[in-house]
N, C-alpha and C positions, 0 to 999 in steps of 0.2 A: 215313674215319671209323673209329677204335678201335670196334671193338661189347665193350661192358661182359661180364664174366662172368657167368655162372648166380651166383654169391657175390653179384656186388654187383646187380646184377637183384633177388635176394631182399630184400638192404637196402635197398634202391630203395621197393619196395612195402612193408616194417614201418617205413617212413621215412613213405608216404605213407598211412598210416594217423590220423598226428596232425592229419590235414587233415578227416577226418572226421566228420561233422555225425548223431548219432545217440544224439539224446537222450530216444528212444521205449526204443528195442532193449537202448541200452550197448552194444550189436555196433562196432566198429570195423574197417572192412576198408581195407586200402590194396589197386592192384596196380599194377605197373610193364610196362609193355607193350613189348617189341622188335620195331622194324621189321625188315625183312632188311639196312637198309643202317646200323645201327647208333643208329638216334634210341630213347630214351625216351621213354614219355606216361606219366604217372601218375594215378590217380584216386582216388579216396577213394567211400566209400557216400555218400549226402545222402539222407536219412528228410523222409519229411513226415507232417504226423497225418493225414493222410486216408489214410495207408501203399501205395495204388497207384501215385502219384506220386513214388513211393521210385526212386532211379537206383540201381540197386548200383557198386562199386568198376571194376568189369571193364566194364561198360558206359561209365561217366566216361572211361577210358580209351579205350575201343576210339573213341569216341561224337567225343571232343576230336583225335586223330589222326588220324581219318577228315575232321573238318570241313579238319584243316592239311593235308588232299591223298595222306595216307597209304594204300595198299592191298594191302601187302604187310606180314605180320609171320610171328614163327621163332618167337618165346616169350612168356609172361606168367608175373610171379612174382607168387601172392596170399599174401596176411595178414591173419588176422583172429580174432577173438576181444574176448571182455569189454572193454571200454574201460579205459583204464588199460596200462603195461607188458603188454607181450605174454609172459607168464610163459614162462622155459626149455620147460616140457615142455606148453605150449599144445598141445592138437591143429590138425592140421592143416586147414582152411578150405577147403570145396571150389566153384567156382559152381555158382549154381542153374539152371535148365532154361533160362531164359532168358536168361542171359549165355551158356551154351551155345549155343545156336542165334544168339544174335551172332556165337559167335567161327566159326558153320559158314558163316554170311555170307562172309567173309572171309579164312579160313584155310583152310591144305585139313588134311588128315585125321592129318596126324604132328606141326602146329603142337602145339609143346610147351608145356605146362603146371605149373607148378612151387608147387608148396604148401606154404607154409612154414609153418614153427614157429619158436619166440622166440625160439632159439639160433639163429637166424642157417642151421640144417639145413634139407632140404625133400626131400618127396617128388616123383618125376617122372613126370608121366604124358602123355595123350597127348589130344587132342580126339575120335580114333576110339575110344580107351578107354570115356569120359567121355561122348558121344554116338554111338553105335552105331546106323545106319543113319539119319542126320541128315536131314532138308531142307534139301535147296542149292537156288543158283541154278539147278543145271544140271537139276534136276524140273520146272521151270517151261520146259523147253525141249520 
């Protein structure tokens, strides 16, 4: 299987953006998830008004791959910002604590993370970055 580019990973996730369901926020996030053997998952936010019931983007993803058997992944590309086009010089979207500690679930510690902006650029970082001294599985050993 061809594994897609960091490039199109990024369009992957500002693609999967227009799937999302958040008519509280106007937040729109897509993200596009890499396994290591080359599949996408894609996710979108979905908001509820009781707002703890909210899935973010990264979760839909990680959440729908993991149900198809998946347990290995290399990257995630997110997007997000105001609902509507995702303006050239958007900043960039980072997850929250707890999409974090999803992706320490399941990744290990140099699984890459890519945040993009509406030009199609992004910055790249890292889960050890991002989650610095994490809860893993292997604490609970």
């Amino acid at each position: 299987m061809t594994h897609p580019t960091d490039a199109q990973l990024v369009q992957q996730a500002i693609e999967a953006r227009t799937h999302s369901y958040a008519p509280y926020s106007q937040f729109n996030v897509g993200a596009a998830l890499l396994t290591k053997d080359g599949r996408v998952y894609c996710g979108a936010n979905i908001e509820n008004a009781a707002f703890g019931p909210t899935n973010c983007a990264e979760r839909t993803a990680f959440f729908t791959a993991v149900y198809a058997g998946e347990r290995e992944f290399s990257a995630i590309a997110i997007a997000g910002g105001k609902a509507g086009a995702l303006p050239k010089d958007a900043p960039i979207c980072a997850p929250c604590g707890v999409c974090r500690q999803v992706m320490a679930e399941f990744c290990t510690p140099d699984f890459r993370i890519l945040l993009a902006r509406g030009d199609g650029t992004w910055e790249e970082t890292t889960l050890a970055a991002l989650l610095p001294l994490s809860f893993t599985p292997n604490d609970l050993k």
